[in-house]
The first five atom37 places (N, CA, C, CB, O) and aatype in JSON, in Angstrom:
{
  "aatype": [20, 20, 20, 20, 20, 20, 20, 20, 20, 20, 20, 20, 20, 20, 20, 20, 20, 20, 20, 20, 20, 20, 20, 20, 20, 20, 20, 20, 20, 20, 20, 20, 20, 20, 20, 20, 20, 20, 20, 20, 20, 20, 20, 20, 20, 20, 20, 20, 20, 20, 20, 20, 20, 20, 20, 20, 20, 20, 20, 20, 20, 20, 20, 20, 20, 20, 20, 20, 20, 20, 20, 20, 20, 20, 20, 20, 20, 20, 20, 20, 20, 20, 20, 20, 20, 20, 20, 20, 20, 20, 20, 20, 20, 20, 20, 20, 20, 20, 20, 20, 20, 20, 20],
  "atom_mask": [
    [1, 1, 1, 1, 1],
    [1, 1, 1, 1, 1],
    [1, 1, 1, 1, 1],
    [1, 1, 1, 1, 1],
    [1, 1, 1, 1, 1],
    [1, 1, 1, 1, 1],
    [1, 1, 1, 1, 1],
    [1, 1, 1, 1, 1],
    [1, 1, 1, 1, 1],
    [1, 1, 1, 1, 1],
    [1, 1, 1, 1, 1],
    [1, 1, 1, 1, 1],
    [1, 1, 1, 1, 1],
    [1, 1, 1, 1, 1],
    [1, 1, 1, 1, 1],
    [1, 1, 1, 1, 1],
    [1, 1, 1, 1, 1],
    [1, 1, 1, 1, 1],
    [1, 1, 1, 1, 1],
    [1, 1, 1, 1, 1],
    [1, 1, 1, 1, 1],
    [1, 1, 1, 1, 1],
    [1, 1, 1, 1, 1],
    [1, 1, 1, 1, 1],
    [1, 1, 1, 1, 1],
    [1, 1, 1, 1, 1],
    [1, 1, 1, 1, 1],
    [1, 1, 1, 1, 1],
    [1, 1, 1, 1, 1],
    [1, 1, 1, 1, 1],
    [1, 1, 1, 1, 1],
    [1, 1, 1, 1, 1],
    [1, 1, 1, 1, 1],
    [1, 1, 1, 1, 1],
    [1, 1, 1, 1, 1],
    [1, 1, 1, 1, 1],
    [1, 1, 1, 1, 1],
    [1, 1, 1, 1, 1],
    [1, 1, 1, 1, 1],
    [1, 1, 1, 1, 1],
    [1, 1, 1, 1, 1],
    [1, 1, 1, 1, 1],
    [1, 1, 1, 1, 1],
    [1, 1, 1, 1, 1],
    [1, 1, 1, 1, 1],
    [1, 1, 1, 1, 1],
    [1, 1, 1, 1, 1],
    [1, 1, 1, 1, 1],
    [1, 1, 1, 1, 1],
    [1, 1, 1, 1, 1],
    [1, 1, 1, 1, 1],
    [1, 1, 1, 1, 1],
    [1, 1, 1, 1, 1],
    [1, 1, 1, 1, 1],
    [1, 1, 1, 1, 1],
    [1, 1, 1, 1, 1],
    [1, 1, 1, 1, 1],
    [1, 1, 1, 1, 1],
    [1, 1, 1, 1, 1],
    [1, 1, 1, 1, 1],
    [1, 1, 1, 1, 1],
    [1, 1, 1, 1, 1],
    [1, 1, 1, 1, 1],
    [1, 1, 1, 1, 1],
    [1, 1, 1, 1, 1],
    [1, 1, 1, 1, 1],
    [1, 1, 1, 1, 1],
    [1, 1, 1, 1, 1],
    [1, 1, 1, 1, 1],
    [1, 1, 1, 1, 1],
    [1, 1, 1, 1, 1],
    [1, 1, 1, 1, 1],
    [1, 1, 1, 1, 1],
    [1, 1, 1, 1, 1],
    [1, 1, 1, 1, 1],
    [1, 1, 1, 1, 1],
    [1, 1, 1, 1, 1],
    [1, 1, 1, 1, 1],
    [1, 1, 1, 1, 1],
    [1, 1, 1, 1, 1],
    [1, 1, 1, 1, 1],
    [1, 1, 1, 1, 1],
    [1, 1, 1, 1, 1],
    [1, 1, 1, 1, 1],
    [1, 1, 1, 1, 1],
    [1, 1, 1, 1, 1],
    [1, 1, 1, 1, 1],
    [1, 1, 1, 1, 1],
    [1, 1, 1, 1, 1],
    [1, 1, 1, 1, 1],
    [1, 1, 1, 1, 1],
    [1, 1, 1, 1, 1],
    [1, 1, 1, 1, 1],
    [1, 1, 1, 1, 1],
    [1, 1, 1, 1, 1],
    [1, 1, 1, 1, 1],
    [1, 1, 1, 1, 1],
    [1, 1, 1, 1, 1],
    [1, 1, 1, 1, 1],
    [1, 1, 1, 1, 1],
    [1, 1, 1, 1, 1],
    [1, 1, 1, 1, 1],
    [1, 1, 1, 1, 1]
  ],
  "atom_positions": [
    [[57.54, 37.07, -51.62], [58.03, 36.49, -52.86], [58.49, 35.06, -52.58], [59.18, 37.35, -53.46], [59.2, 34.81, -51.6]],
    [[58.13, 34.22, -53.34], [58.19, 32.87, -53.05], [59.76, 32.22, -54.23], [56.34, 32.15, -53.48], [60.33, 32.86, -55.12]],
    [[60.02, 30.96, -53.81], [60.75, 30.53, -54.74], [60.27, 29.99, -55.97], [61.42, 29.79, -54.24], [59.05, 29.87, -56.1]],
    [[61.17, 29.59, -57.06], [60.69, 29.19, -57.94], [60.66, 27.6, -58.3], [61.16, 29.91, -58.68], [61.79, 27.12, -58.24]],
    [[60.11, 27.1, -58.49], [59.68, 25.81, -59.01], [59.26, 24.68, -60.47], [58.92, 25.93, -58.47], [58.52, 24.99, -61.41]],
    [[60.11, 23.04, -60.25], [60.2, 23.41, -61.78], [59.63, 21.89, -61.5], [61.86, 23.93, -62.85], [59.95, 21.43, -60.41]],
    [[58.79, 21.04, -62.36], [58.47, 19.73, -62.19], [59.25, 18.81, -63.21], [57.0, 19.6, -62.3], [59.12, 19.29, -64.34]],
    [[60.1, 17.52, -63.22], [60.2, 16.64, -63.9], [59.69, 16.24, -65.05], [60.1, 16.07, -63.38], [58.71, 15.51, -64.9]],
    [[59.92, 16.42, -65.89], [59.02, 15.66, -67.37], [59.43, 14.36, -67.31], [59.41, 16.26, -69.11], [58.61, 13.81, -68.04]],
    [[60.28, 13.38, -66.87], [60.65, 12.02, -66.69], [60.67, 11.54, -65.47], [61.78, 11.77, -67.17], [61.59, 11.65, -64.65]],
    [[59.47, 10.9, -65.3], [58.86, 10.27, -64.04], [60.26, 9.25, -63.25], [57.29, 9.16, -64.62], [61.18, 8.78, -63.91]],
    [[60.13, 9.12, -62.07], [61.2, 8.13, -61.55], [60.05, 6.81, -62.09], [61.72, 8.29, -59.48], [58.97, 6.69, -62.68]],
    [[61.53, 5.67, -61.18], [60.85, 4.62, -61.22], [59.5, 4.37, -60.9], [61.4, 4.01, -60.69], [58.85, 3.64, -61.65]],
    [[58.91, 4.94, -59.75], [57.67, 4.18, -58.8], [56.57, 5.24, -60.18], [57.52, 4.77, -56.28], [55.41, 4.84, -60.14]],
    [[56.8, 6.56, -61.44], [56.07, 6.86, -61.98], [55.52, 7.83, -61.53], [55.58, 6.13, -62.22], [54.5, 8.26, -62.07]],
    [[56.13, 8.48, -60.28], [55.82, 10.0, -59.83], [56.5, 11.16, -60.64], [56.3, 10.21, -58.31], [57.38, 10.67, -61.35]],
    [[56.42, 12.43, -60.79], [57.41, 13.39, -61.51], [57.48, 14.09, -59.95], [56.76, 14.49, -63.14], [56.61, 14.44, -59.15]],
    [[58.87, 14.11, -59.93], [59.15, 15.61, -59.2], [59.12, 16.95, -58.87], [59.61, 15.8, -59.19], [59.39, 17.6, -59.88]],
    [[58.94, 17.57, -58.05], [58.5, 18.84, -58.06], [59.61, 19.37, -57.34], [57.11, 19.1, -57.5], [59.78, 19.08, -56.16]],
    [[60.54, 20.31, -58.14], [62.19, 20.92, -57.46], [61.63, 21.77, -57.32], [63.71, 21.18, -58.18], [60.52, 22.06, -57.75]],
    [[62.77, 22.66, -56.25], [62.6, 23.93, -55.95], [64.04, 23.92, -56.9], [62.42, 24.49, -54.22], [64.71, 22.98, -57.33]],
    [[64.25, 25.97, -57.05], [65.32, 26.15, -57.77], [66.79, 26.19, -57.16], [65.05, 27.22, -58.38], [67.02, 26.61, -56.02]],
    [[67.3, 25.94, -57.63], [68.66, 25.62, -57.07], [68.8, 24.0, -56.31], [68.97, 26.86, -55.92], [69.93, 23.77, -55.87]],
    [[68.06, 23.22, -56.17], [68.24, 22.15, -56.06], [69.05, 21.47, -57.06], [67.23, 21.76, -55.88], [68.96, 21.68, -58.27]],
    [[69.97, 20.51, -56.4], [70.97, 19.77, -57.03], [70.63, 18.16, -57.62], [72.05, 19.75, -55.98], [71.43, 17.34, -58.07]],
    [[69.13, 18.05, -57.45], [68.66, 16.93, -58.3], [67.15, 17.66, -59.96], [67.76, 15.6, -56.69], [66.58, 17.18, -60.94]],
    [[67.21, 18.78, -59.33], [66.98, 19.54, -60.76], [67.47, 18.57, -62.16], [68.02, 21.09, -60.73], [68.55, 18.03, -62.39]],
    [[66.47, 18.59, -62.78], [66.91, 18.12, -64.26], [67.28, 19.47, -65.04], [65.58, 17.26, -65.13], [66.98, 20.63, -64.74]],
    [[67.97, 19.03, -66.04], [68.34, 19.81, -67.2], [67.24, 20.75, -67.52], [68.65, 18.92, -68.4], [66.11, 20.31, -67.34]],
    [[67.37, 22.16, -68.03], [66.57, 22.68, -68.55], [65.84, 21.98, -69.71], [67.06, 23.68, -68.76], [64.71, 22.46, -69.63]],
    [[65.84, 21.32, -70.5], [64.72, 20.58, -71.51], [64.02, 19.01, -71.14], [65.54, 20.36, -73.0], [63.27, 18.46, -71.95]],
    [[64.39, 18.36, -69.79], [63.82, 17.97, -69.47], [63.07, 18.64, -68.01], [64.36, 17.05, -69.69], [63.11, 17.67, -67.26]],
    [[62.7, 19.26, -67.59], [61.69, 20.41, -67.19], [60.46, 21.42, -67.28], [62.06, 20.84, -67.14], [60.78, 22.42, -67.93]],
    [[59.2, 21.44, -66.83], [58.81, 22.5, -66.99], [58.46, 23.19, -65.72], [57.93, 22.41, -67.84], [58.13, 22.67, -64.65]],
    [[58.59, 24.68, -66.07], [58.86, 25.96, -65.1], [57.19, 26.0, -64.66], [59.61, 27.69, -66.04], [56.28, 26.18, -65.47]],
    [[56.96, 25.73, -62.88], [56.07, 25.91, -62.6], [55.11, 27.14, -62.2], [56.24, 25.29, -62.12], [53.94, 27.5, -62.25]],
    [[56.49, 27.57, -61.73], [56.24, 29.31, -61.45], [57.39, 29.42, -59.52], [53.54, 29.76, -61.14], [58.31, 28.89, -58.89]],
    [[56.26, 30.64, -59.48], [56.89, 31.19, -57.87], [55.94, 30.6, -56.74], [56.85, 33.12, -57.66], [54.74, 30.85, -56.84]],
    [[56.27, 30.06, -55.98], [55.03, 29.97, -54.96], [55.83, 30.15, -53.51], [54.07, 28.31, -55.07], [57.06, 30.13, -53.38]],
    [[54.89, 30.31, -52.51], [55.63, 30.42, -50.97], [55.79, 29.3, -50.17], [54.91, 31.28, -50.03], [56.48, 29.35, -49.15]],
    [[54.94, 27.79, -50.7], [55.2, 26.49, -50.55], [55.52, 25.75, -51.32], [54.52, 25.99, -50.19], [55.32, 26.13, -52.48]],
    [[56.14, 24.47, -51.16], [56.29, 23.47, -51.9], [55.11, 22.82, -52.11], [57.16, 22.73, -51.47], [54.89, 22.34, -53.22]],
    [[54.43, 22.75, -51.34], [52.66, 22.11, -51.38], [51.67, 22.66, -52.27], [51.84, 22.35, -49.98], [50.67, 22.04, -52.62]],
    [[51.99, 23.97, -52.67], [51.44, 24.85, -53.88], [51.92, 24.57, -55.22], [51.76, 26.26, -53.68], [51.07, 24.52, -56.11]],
    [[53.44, 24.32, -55.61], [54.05, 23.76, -56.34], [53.54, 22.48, -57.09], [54.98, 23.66, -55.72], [53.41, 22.26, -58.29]],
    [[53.26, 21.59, -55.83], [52.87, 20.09, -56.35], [51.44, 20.17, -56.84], [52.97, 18.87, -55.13], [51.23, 19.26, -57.63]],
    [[50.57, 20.82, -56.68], [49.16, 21.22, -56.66], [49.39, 21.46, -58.54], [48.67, 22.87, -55.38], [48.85, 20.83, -59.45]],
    [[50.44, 22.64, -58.63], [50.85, 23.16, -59.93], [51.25, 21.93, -61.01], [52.13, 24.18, -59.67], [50.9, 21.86, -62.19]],
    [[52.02, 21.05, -60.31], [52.86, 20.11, -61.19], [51.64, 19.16, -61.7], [54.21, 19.22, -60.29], [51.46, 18.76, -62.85]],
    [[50.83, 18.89, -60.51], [49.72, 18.14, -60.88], [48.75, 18.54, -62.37], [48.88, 18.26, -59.6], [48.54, 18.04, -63.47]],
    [[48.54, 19.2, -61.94], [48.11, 20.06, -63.84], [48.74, 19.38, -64.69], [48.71, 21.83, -64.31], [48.0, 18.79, -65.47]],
    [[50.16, 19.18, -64.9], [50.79, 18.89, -66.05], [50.52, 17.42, -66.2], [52.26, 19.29, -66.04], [50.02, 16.87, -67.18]],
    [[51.08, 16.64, -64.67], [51.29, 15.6, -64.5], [50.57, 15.04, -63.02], [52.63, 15.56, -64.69], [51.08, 15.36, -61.95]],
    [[49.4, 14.24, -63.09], [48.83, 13.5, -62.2], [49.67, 13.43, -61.06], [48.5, 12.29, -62.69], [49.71, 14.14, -60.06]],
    [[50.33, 12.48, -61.38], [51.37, 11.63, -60.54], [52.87, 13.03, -60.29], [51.98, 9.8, -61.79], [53.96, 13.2, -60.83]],
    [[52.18, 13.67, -59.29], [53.36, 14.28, -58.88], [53.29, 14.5, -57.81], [53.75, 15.26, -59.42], [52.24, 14.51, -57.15]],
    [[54.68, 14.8, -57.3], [55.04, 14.85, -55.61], [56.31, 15.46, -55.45], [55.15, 13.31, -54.82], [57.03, 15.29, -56.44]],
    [[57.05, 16.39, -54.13], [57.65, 17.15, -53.74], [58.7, 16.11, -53.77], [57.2, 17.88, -52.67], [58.37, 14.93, -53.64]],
    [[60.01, 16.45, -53.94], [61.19, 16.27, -54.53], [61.73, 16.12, -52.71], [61.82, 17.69, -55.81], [61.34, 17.16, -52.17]],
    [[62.24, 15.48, -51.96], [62.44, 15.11, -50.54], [63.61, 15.92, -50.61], [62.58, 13.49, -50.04], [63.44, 16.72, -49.69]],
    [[64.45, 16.13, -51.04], [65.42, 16.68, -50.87], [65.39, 18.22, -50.49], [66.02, 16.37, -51.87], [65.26, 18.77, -49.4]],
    [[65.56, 18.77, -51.9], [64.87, 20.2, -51.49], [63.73, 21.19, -50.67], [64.65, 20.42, -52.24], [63.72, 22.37, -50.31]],
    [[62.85, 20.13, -50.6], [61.57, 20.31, -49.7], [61.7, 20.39, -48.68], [60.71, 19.53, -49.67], [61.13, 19.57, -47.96]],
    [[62.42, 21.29, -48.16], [62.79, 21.43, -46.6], [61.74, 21.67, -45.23], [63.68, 22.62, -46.59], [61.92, 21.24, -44.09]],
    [[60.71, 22.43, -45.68], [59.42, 22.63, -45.12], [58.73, 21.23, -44.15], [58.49, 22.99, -46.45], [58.19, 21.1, -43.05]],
    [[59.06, 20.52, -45.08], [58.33, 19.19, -44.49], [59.28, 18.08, -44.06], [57.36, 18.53, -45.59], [58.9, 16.91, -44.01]],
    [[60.69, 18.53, -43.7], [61.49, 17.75, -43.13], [61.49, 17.9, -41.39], [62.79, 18.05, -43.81], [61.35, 19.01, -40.88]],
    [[61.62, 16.91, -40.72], [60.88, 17.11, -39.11], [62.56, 17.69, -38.33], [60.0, 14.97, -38.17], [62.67, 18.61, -37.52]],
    [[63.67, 16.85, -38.85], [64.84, 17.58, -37.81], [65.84, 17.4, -38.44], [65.12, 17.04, -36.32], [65.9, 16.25, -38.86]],
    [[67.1, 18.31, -38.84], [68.46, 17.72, -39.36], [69.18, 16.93, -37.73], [69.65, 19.32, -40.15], [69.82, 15.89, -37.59]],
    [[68.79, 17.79, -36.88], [69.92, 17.88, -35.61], [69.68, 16.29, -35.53], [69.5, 19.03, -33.88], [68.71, 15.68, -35.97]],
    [[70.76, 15.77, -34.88], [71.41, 14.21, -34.26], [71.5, 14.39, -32.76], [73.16, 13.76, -34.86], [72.28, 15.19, -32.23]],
    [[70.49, 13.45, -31.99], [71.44, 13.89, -30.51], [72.65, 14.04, -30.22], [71.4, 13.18, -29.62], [73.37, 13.98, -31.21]],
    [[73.05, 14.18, -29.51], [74.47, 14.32, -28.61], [74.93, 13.53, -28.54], [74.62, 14.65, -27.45], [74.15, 12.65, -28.19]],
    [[76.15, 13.09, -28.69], [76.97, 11.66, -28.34], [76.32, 10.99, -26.69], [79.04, 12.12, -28.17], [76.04, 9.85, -26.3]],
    [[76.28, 12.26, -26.11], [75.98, 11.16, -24.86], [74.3, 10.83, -24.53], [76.69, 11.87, -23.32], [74.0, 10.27, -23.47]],
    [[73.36, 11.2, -25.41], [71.98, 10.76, -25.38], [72.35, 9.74, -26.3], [70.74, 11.8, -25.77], [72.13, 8.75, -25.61]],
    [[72.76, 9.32, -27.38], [73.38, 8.45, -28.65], [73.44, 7.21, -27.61], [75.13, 9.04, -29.51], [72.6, 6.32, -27.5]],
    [[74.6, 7.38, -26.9], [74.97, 6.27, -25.64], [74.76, 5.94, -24.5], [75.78, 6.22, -25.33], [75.35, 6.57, -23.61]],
    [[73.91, 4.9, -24.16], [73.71, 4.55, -22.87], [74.68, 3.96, -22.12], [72.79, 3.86, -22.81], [74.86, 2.76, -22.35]],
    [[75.45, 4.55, -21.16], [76.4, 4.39, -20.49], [76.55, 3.42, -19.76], [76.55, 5.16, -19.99], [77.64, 2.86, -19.61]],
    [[75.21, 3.02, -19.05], [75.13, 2.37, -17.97], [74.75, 1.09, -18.65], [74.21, 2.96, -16.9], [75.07, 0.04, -18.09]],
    [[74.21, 1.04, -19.62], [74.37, -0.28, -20.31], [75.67, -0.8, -20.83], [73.58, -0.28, -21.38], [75.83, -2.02, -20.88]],
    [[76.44, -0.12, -21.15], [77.67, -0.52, -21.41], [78.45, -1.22, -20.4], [78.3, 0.49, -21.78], [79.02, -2.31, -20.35]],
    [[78.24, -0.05, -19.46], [79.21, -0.68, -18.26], [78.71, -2.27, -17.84], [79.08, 0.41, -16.73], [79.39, -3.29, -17.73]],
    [[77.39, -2.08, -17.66], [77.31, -4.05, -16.92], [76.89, -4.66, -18.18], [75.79, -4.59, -15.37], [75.81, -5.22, -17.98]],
    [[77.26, -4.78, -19.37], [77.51, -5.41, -20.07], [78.71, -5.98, -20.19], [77.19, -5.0, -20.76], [78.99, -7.16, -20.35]],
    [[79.72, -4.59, -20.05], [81.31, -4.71, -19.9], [81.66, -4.97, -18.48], [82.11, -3.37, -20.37], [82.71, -5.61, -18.37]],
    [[81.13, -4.69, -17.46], [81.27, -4.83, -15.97], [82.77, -4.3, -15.96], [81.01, -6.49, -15.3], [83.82, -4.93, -15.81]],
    [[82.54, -2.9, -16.18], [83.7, -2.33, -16.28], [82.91, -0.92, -15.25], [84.36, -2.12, -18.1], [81.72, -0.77, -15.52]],
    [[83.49, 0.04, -14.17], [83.12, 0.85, -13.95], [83.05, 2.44, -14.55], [83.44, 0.58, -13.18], [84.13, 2.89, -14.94]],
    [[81.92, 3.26, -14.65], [81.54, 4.29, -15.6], [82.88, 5.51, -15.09], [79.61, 4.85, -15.33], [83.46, 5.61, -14.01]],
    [[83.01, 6.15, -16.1], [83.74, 7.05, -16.23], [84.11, 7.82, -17.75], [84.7, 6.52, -15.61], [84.41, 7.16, -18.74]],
    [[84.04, 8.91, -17.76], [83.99, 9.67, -19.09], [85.29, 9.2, -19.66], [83.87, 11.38, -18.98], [85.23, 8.94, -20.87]],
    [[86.7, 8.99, -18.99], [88.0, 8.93, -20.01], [87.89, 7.66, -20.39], [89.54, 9.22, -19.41], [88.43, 7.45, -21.48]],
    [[87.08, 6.19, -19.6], [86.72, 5.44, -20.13], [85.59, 5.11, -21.51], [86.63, 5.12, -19.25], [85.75, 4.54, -22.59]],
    [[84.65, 5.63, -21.0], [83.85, 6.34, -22.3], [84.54, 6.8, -23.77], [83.27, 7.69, -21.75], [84.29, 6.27, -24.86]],
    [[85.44, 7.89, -23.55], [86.21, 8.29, -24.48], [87.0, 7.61, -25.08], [86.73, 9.04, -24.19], [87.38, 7.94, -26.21]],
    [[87.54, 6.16, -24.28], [88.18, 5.85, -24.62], [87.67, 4.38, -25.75], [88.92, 5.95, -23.57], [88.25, 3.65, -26.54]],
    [[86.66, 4.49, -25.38], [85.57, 3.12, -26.3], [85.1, 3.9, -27.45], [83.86, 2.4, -25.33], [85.05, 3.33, -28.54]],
    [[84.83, 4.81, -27.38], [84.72, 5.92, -28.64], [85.87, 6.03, -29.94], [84.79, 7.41, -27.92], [85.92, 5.91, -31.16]],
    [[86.79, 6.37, -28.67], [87.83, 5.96, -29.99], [88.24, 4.39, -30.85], [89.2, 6.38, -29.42], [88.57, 4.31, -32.04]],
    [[88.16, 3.59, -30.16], [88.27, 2.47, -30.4], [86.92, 2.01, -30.9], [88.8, 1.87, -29.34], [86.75, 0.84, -31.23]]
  ]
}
């Protein structure tokens, strides 16, 4: 069983309509909407919206399928240490580290 899906009747600026999934928080109002149905992709969805409306495309937000990573490295892949230091010509050490972090 797939989710349900609803496309934009008021194109954005660039003149695309959106294609939400349900429960998305950039969803339009029920009367500016129409109900696309259930599908098991978002890529099936837009296929659907297209029918109504040419110019349509998956809503970035909700479209989680085709997002590549939430995760952020680690503070310490984030920071190159050793550049810091002979920039600062200060010698490496984590409470030093910590302590440029905070500051």
């Amino acid at each position: 069983m797939g989710a349900k899906y609803y496309v934009a009747m008021r194109p954005l600026i660039n003149e695309y309509h959106t294609v939400h999934k349900e429960g998305c928080p950039f969803l339009p109002d029920d009367e500016k909407r129409i109900y696309l149905g259930e599908f098991s992709s978002g890529m099936d969805a837009v296929e659907e919206g297209q029918q109504h409306f040419i110019k349509s495309k998956r809503c970035i937000f909700c479209s989680k399928e085709h997002k590549i990573s939430n995760e952020l490295p680690s503070l310490s892949r984030r920071i190159n240490k050793t550049a810091i230091a002979d920039k600062l010509q200060i010698p490496i050490s984590n409470h030093q580290t910590l302590f440029c972090c905070l500051n």
